[in-house]
C-alpha positions as CSV (number, residue, x, y, z in Angstrom):
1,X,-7.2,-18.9,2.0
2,X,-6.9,-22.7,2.7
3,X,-6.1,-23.9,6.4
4,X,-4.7,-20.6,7.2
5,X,-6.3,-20.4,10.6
6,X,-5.3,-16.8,11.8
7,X,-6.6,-15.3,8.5
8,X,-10.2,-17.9,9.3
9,X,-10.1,-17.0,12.8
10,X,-10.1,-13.2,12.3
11,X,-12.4,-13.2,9.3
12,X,-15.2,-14.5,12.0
13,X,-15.3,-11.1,13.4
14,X,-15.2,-7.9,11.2
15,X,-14.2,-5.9,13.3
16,X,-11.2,-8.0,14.1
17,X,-10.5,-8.4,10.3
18,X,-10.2,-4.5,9.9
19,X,-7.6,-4.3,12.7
20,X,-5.5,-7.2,11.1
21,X,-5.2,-5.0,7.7
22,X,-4.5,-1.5,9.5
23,X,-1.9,-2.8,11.4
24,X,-0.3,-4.2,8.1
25,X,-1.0,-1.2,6.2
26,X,0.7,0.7,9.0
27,X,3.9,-1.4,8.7
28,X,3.9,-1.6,4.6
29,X,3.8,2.0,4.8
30,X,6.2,3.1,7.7
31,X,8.7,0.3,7.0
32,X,8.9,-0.3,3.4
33,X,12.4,-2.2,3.8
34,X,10.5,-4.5,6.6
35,X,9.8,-8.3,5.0
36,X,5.7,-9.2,6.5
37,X,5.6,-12.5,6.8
38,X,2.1,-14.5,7.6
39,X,2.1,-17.9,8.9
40,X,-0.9,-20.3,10.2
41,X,-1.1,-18.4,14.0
42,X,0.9,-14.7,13.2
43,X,2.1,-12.1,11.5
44,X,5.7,-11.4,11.6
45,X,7.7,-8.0,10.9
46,X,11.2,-8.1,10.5
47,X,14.4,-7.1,8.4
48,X,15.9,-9.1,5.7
49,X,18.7,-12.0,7.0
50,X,16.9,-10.9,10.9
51,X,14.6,-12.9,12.7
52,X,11.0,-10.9,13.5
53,X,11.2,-8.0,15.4
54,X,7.7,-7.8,16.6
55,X,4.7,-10.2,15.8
56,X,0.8,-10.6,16.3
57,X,-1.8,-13.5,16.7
58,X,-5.2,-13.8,17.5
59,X,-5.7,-14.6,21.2
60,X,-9.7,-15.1,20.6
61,X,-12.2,-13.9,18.3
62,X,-12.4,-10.1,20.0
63,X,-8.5,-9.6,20.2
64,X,-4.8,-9.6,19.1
65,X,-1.5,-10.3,20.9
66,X,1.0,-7.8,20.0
67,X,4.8,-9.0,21.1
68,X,8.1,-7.5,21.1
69,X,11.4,-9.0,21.7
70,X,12.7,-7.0,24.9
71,X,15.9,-6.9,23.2
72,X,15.0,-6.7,19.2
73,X,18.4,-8.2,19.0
74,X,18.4,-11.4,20.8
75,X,17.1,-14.1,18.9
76,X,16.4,-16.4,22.2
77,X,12.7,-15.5,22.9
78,X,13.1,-16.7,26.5
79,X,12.3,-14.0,29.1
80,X,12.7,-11.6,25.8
81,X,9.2,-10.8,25.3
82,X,6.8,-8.3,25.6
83,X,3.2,-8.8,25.1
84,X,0.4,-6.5,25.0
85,X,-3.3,-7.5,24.5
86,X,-5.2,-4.9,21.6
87,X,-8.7,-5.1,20.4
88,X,-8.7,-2.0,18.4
89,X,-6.9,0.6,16.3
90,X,-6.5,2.9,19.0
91,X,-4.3,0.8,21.7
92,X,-2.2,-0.5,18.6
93,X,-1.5,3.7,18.7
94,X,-0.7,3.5,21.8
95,X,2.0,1.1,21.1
96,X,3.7,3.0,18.0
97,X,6.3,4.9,19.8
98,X,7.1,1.5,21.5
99,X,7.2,-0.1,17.9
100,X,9.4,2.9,16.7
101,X,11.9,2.6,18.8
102,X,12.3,-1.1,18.6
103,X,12.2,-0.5,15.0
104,X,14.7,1.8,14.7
105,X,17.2,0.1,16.7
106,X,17.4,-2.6,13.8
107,X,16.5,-0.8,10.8
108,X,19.4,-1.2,8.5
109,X,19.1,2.2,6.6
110,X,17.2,5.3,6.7
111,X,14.5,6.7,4.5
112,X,16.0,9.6,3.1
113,X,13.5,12.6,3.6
114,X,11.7,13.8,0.7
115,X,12.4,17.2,-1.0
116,X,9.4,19.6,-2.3
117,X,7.1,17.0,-1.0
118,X,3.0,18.3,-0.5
119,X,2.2,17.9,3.4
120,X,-0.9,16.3,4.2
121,X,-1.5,19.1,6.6
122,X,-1.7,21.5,4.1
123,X,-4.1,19.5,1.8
124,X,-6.3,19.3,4.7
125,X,-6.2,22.9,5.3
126,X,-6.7,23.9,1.7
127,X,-10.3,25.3,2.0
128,X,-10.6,25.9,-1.9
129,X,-13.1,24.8,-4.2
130,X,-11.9,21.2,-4.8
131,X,-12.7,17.7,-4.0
132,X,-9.9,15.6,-1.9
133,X,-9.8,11.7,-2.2
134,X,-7.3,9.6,-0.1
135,X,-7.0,6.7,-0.5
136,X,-5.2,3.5,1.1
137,X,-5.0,0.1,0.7
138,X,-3.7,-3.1,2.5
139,X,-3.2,-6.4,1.4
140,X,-2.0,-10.2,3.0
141,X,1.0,-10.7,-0.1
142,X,0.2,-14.8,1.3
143,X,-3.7,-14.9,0.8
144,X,-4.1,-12.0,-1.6
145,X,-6.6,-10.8,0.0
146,X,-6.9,-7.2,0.3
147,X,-8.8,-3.9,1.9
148,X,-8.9,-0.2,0.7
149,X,-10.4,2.5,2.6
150,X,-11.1,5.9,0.1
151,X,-12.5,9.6,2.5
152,X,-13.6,11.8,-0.4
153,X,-13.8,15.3,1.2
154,X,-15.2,18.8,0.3
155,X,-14.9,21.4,2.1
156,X,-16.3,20.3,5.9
157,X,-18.0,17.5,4.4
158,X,-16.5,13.5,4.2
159,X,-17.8,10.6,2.9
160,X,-16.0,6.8,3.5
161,X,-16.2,4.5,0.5
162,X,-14.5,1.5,1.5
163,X,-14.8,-2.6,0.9
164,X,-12.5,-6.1,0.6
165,X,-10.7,-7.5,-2.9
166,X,-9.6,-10.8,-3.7
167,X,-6.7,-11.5,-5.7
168,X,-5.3,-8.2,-5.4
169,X,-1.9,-6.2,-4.5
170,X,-2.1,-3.0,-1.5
171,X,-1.3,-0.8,-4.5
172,X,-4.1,-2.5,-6.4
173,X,-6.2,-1.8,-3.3
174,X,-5.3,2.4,-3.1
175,X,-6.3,2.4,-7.0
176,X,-9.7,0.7,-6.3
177,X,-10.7,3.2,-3.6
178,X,-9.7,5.7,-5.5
179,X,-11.9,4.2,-8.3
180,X,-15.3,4.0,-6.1
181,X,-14.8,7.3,-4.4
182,X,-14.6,9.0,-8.1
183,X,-17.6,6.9,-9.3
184,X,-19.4,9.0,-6.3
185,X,-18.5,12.1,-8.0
186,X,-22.3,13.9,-9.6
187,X,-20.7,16.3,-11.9
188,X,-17.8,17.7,-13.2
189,X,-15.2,19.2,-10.9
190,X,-11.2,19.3,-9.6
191,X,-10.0,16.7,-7.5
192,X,-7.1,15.9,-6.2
193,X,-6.6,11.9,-5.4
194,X,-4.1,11.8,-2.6
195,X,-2.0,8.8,-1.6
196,X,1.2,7.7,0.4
197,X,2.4,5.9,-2.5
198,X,3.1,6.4,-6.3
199,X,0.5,4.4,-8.2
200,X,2.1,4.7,-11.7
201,X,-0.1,7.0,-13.2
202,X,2.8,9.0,-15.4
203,X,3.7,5.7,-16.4
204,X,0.5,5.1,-18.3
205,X,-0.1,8.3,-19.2
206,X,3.3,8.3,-21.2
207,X,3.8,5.1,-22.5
208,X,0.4,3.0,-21.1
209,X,3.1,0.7,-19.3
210,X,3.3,-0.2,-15.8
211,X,2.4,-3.2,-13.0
212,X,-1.2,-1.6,-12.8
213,X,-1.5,-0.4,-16.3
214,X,-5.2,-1.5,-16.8
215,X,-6.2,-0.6,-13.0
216,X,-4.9,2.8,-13.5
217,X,-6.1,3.1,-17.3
218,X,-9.9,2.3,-15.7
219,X,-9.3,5.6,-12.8
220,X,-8.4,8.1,-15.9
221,X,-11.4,7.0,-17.9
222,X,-13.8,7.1,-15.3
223,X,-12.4,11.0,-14.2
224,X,-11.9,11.8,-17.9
225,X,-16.1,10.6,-18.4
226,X,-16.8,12.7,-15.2
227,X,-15.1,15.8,-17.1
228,X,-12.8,16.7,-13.7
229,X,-9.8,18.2,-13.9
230,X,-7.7,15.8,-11.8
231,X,-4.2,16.1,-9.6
232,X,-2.7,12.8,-8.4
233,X,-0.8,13.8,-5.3
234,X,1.6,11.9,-2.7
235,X,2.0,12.7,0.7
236,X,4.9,10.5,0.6
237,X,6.5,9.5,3.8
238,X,2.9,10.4,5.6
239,X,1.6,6.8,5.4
240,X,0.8,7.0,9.4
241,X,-0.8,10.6,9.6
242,X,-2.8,9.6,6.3
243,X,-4.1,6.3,7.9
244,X,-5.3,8.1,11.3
245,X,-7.0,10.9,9.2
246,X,-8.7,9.0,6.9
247,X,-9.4,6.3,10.1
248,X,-10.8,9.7,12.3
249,X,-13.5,9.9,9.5
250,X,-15.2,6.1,9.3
């Protein structure tokens, strides 16, 4: 962590601290092409070659200061900012179809949509006998330090498993939650572990390779010792809807 004093100033409040890592989860997931970029006093989103787009800082212990350029364009910041004062997940909605449409303006390529992918909607609306667990995951690439949040779900009934990792990745993060919410489980039963993001479990399973070989080798134990019948299942380009689902349950 060193003299990093945004990621010390926000780590005095915790509630200040889980902001800081939805707001990057939101942009790691939404805009995978974007480049983060975490300095001593803000976080930076912008494009590769392009200057940032949109930023954040700490204005005091109890609140962040979202900006925009007025013209994401420009590079002069003078009169070319827009700043809005946030001290919780909900007015950073607020700002999203703001940060869209700046977004989109400079976004060098669209994500092409995905065929034959599983909607969250209709995992959420699947009232069979099985146990759902989503799981995300956020992660400073600067400090390593990271967050995941897991919602196991049954039926009407939720349960938020959730905690902070050192030395980690944000897919390192989605594993772990994945990991504590299945350690929850009392007996044998299907599940189906949904994320926004392929975690490499075919990789493993075929050929025990992959970035997070021995993260992911640890999840299939554990649900292999817990006797369920598993599914690994991505809602991929759902990273937003899966965040405020899993964010309407804590």
């Amino acid at each position: 962590m060193g003299d990093d004093k945004f990621i010390v100033n926000i780590e005095k409040n915790q509630k200040l601290t889980e902001l800081y890592y939805q707001i990057i989860n939101y942009f790691y997931q939404q805009y995978p092409n974007a480049v983060i970029s975490h300095t001593k006093s803000y976080v930076g989103i912008k494009f590769k070659g392009g200057h940032n787009k949109c930023w954040f800082q700490t204005s005091d212990l109890y609140s962040l200061d979202f900006k925009f350029r007025k013209n994401p364009n420009e590079k002069s910041l003078e009169d070319n900012v827009i700043s809005y004062r946030i001290n919780d997940f909900k007015a950073f909605q607020e700002l999203i179809p703001l940060i869209n449409e700046k977004m989109k303006e400079i976004q060098p390529s669209k994500v092409e949509p995905y065929k034959n992918r599983v909607s969250l909607i209709d995992i959420q609306n699947d009232d069979s006998d099985v146990v759902k667990i989503y799981s995300i995951g956020s992660c400073n690439p600067q400090t390593r330090l990271g967050r995941y949040t897991a919602l196991l779900q049954y039926k009407s009934h939720f349960k938020v498993v959730d905690g902070d990792l050192r030395d980690t990745t944000a897919n390192r993060c989605i594993i772990t939650g994945l990991i504590e919410a299945v350690k929850l489980l009392k007996k044998p039963c299907r599940v189906n572990l949904i994320t926004s993001t392929s975690i490499g479990v075919n990789k493993v399973i075929k050929n025990d390779k992959g970035t997070n070989a021995d993260i992911v080798r640890i999840l299939l134990n554990i649900l292999a010792e817990k006797q369920c019948d598993r599914s690994f299942i991505v809602v991929q380009g759902e990273g937003e809807e899966l965040n405020e689902f899993i964010f309407s349950k804590t």
